[in-house]
N, C-alpha and C positions, 0 to 999 in steps of 0.2 A: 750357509746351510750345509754344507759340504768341504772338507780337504782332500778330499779328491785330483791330486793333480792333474789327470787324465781330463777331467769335467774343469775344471777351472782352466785349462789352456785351450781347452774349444771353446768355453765361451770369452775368453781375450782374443783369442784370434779372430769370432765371429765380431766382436766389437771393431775390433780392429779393422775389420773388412768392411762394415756396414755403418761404421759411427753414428750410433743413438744415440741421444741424450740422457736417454735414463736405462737402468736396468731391475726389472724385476724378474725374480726368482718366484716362481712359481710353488706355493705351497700345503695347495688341497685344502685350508681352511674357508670354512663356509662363509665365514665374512670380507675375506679374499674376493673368493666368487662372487659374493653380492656387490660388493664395489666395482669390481669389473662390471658388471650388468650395468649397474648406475650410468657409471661412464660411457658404456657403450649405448646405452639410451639416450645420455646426452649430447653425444656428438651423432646419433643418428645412425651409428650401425647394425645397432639393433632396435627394431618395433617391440616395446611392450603388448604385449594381446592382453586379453579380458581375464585378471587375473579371478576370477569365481567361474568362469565357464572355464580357465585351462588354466591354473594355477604353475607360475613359475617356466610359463611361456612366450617365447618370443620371436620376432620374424625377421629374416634378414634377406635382402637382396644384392644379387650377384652385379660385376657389370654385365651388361648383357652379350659379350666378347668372352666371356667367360662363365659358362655353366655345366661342363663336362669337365670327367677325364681325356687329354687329349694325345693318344698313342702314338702318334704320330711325332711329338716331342717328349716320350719317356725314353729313356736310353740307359743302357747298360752298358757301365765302362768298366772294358776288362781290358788287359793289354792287349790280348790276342783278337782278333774281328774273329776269327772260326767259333772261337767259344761262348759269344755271345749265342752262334748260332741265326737260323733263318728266318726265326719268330720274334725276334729284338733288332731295334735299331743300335746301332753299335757306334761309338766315339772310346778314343784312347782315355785312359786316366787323364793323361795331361790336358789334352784338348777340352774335355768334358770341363776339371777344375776352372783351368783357364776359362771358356766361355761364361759359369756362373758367377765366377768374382768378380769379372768384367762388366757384367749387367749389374753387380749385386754392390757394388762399392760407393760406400758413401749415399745408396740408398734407405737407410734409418735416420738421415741427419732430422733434428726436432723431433724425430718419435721415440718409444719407448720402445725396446727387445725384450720379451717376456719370455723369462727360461724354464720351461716345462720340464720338470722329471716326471715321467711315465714310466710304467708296467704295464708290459704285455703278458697278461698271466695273473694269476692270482701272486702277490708278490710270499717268495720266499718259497714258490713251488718250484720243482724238476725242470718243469716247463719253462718258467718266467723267463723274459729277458727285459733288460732295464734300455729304457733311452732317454735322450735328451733330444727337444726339439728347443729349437732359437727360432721365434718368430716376430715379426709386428704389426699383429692381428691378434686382438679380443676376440673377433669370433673364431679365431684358431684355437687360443686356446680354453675356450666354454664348450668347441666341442670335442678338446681333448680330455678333457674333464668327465664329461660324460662316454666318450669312447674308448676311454682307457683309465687305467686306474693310475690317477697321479698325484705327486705330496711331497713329503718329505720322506715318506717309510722308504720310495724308491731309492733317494740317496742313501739312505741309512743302511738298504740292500746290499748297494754298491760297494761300500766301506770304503776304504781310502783308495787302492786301487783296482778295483775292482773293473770290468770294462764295460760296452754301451754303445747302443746304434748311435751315430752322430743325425741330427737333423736339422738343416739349414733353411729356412723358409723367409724370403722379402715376397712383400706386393710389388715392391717397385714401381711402375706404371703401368701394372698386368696389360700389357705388352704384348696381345695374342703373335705377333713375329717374331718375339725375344723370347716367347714363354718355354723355359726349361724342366724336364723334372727329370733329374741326373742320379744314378743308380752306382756307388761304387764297392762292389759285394766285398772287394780283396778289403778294404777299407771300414767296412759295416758305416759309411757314409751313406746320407741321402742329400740333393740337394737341388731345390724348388725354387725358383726365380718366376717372376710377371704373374703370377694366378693367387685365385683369392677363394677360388672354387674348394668344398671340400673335398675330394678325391684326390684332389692334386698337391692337397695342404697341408692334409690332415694325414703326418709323416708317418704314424704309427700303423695305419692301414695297409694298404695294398702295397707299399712302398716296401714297410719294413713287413710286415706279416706274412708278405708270400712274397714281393722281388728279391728281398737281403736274406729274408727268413729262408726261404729254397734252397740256396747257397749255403748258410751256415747250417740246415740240415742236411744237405750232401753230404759237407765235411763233417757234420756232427754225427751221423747215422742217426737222423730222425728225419720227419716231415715235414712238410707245411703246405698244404691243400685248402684250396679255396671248394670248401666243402660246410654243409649244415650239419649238423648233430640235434641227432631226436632220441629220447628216450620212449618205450612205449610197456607202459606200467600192465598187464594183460590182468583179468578178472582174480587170481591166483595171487596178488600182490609181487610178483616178481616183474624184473625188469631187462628189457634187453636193448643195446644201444648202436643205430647206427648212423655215419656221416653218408653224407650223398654231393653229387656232384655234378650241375648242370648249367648250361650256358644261360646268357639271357636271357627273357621271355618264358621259361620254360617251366615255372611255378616251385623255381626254389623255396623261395621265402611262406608261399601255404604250404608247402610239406614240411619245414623248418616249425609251423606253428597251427598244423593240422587238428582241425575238430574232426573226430570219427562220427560216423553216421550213427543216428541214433540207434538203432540196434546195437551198434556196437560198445553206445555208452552206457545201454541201459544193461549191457552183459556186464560191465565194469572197466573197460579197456577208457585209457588216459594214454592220451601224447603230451609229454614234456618236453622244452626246449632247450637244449644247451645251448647252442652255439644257430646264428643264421644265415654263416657266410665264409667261416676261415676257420679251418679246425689245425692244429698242430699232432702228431700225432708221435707217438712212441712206441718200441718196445720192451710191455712189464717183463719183470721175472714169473711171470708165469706164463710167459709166450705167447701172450695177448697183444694186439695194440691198441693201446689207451689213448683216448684223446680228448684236448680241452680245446673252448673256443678263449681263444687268448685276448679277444676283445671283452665290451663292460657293456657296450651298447650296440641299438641297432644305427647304421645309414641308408632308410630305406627310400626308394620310388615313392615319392605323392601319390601321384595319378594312376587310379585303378585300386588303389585301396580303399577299401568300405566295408561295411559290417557284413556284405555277402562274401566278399572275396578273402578279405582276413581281418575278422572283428577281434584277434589278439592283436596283432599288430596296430590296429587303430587305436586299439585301449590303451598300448603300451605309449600313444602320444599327446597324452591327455592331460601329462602332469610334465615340468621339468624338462621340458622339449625344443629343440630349435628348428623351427622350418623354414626353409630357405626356396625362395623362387615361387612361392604359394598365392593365391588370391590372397588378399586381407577385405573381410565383409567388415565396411563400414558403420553398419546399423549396431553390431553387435560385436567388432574388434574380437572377431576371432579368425579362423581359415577356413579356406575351401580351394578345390581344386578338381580338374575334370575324371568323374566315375567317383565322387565321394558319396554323390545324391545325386536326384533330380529336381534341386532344386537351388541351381546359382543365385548367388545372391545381385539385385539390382543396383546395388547404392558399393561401389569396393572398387578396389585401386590393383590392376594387374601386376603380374611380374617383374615388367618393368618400370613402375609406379608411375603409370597416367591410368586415370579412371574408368572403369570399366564397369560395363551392365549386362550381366549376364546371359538374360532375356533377349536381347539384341547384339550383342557384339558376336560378328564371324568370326573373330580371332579367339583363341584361347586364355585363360585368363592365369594360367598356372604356365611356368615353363614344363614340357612334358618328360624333362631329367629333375624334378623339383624334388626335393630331400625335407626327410627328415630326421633328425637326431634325437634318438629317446633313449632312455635308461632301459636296461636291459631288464634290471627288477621288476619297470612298471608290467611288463607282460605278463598276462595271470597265468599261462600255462609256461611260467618259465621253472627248469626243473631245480629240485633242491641241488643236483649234485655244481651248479651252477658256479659258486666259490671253491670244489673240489680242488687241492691241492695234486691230487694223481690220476685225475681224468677220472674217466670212464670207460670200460672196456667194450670193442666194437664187436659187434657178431656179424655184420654185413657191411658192406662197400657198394654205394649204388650206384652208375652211371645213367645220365639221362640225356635226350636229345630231342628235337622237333622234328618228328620225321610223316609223314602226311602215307606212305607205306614204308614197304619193304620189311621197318624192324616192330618185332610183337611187341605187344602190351609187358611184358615181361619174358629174361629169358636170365638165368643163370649160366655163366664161367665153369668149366668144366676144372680150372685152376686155378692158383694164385697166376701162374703166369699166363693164361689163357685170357684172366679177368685184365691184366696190365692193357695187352691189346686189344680186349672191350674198350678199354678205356682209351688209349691211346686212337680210335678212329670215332673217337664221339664226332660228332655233328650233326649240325640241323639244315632243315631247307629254309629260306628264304620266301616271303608273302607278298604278291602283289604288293600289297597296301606297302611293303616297307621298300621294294628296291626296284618293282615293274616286270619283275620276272616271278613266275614262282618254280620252287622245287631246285635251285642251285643251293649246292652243297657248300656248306662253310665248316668245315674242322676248326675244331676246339678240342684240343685231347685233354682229357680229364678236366675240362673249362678251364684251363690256364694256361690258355693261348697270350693274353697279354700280362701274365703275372710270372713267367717261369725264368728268373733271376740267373740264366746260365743258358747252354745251349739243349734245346730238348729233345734231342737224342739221347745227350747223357741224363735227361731227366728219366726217361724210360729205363735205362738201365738204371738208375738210384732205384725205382721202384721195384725190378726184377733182383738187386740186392737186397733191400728190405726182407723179400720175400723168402730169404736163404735165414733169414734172421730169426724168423715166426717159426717156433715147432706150432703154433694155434693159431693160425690164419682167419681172419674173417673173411666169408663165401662174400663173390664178387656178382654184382647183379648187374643187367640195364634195364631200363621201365623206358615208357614211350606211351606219355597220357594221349598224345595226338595223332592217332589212326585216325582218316577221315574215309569217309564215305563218297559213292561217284559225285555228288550235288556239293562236295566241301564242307559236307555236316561232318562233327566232330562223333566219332564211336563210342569213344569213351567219357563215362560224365565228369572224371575229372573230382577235384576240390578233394571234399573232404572223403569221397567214395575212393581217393586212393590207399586209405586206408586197408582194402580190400585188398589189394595189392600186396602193402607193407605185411599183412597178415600171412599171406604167404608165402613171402620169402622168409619170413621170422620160423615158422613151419617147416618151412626148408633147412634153416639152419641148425633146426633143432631133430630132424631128422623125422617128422613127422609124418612127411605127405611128399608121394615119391613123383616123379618127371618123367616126361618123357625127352630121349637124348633124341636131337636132330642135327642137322648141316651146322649150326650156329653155337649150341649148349642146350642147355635141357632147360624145356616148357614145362608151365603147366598144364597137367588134364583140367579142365573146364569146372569139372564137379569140385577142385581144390578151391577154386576159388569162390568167398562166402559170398554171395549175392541177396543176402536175410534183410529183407525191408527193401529194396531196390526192384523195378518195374523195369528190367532188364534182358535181353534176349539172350537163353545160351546159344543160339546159331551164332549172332551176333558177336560173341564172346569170344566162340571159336573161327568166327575169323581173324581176330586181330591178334590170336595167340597163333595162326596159321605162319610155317616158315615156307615163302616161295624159293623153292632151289635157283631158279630161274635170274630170280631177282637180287640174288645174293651172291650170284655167279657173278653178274653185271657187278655190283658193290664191290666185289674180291677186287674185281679190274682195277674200278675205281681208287679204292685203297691202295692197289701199287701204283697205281700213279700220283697219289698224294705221298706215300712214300720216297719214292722214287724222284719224283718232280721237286718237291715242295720241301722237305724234310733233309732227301739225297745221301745224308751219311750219318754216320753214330747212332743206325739203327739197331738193336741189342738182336743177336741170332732170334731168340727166343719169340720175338714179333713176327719176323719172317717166318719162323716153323711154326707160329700160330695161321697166317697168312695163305701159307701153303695148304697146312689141313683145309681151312675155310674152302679153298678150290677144289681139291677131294672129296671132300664132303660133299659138293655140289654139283659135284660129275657123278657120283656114285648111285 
């Protein structure tokens, strides 16, 4: 499929390493694909579902050792320990190689290696980058297939020498002691040993799109931010586009695939979706920066998705989908999983396939990290500029976090570099229910606490150079859906009313409707933000736009001590003289 010698001596050497019996080249045709399924039906790794309720659907279970990304064994191998930095687990090249070929050898023997060429990116754009994963997993590669674009056009990309993230992945005897997922940026190597899980498999992802991708856009003067992309089309047929960035739990993926409140659709306002998770980002010649989501599809949470919480996202898994870790309802061979309804099915076979009745069983019947893999097309509000070759141009940057007080419903960055250290001290608090404590602070700057392929001090600085780059900067925001009230009730109603929100900052960038500047950046006045159809308090409003000095004096602290503590060096001046004001401003 290829003379490539760059691509033919990785996959002899992965042979070499791993001795398969067979090798298949991976070549995007459809009856390729169908054969895979075949066989992965036959041998039982994948469940066919009910192919007239969910056409071209199938189920697969994890072992049960194995159902997460596990951070804990993801490591970045640089030469240096300092530059991995405080937020990466760190092994030398050599150690790193050495530990995966040692687990990985002679692990294929009697199975097949199946060589995936993938595109990240619309192939033959600015953006793209090409890879190769080597796997011995069918279901590795059906959901490379759908989470990235792969074929042959990729090789044909490449042309003879052209170059390519390398990607090495065995099951081996997913080994949760052995289990490796090895990072080597100087190399654009990835490599995966004992898991079967997709986040840990599925190279093209987290691995290469934000750990390797980070690095090569250091050195490349671009981006890669694990960030959403919305388009929001306003009654006037124009369209303004922005990424947003927030940790888990925190309702990325409904703002990624937001319905506006009806007033708002019956004005004519339309959310579109690029990207729901990883935006790469550039800058145009017109001093913009543009950005594509360089995945094909989504890898979203099971559980809690429903027609209330996001009826795009369930639509989108309705055809052409792999779900993994899911109940299977017996009666009717399709899925279910806990917050899809109220109504589990009686007669269905749990996660980890013994029988389960949903009526009666204490246990859960879905793992509650359970996936699903769908085409990015099936979702109806996915935006045209989807296949864009040059992105889409950003007007805003949003950070977001779970904060129960302190930070408002919305506050704008008085700068590019002001917005850096918005971002730079995101975090959320911590819930009973998740850890027996509430309100401990977890940093996550800019949510790529476990994604940032270097050390992230110097990621701070890569974004305060960016920023010397932009004569046309997009305004840097934070939002914070989770003000709560004394009793633990939530202030804001959240969902698709964040709309309301988005409204105003889009306002803002367009110079609309003016702020008030405080200790933190400039608020909204109350009356900015549209409240039309909403049974809403403006008292209520204006408290969670409210900035306590008091409260942020405390946080300034905080923040130098996660600085200070946590972080410790290769801090950019520009965070600290943002740092500093923050304390002024709240003495003042």
């Amino acid at each position: 499929m290829t003379n490539n010698k760059k691509v033919l001596q990785f996959v002899e050497e992965s042979v070499a390493l791993a001795t398969p019996a067979n090798v298949v080249w991976i070549d995007g045709s459809q009856q390729q694909i169908d054969a895979l399924r075949a066989e992965a039906v036959s041998t039982g790794e994948l469940i066919k579902l009910n192919q007239e309720l969910l056409p071209d659907c199938y189920l697969h279970r994890t072992a049960v050792n194995d159902v997460a990304r596990v951070e804990a064994r993801t490591v970045i191998c640089l030469p240096k320990e300092e530059d991995a930095g405080p937020t990466n687990i760190w092994k030398s090249p050599e150690e790193g190689y050495k530990t995966c070929r040692e687990i990985a050898r002679g692990k294929m023997a009697g199975k097949t290696m199946y060589v995936i060429p993938y595109s990240m990116g619309v192939v033959g754009s600015e953006f793209s980058k090409i890879g190769i994963e080597v796997t011995d997993s069918i279901y590795v590669v059906l959901n490379m297939v759908i989470m990235t674009r792969v074929g042959k056009m990729c090789l044909d990309a490449l042309g003879e020498d052209g170059d390519f993230i390398k990607g090495f992945h065995a099951k081996c005897d997913i080994d949760e002691e052995n289990r490796w997922i090895m990072h080597f940026p100087q190399d654009n190597t990835i490599m995966s040993v004992n898991s079967g899980y997709g986040g840990n498999v599925l190279l093209g992802k987290k691995c290469f799109a934000l750990r390797i991708a980070s690095y090569l856009g250091r050195e490349e003067g671009w981006m890669a931010e694990h960030m959403l992309i919305l388009g929001v089309k306003a009654p006037d047929g124009t369209k303004k586009y922005v990424a947003a960035a927030f940790p888990s739990a925190c309702g990325k993926t409904n703002l990624a695939m937001l319905i506006p409140p009806k007033s708002f659709r019956d004005a004519g306002y339309e959310i579109e979706c690029v990207g729901d998770d990883i935006a790469w980002i550039r800058v145009g010649e017109d001093g913009r920066l543009w950005a594509v989501n360089p995945e094909n599809g989504f890898f979203g949470v099971a559980p809690g998705t429903n027609e209330k919480s996001n009826p795009n996202a369930l639509a989108a898994t309705r055809k052409g989908t792999i779900f993994t870790n899911v109940v299977q309802n017996l009666d009717n061979n399709t899925v279910w999983w806990e917050g899809l309804d109220k109504n589990p099915p009686e007669n269905a076979i749990d996660w980890k396939g013994n029988p389960w009745n949903g009526k009666t069983s204490d246990v859960k019947g879905a793992h509650p990290n359970s996936r699903f893999t769908a085409p990015a097309k099936n979702c109806p509000c996915v935006s045209p500029e989807f296949d864009s070759k040059t992105g889409v141009p950003l007007s805003a940057i949003i950070f977001g976090g779970r904060r129960a007080t302190t930070t408002p419903l919305v506050y704008q960055s008085r700068d590019w570099n002001h917005g850096v250290f918005v971002g730079s001290i995101m975090s959320s608090e911590t819930t009973a229910a998740a850890t027996g404590a509430v309100g401990v602070l977890r940093h996550d700057p800019m949510a790529m606490k476990p994604f940032i392929g270097y050390h992230v001090g110097d990621y701070f600085q890569h974004w305060i150079d960016m920023g010397k780059k932009i004569s046309n900067p997009p305004k840097i925001f934070n939002v914070n859906w989770f003000r709560q009230g004394p009793n633990g009730e939530f202030l804001w109603p959240g969902f698709g009313d964040n709309m309301r929100v988005l409204k105003w900052i889009l306002d803002r960038c367009d110079g609309k409707v003016e702020a008030r500047e405080t200790a933190i950046g400039y608020v909204p006045y109350a009356k900015d933000i549209d409240l039309t159809g909403l049974d809403y308090s403006v008292d209520t409003l204006e408290s969670i736009l409210a900035v306590d000095k008091e409260r942020w004096a405390a946080e300034a602290e905080e923040i130098t001590g996660y600085y200070t503590n946590t972080i410790k060096d290769r801090i950019p001046a520009e965070l600290w003289e943002s740092l500093e004001t923050l304390k002024k401003n709240c003495k003042a």
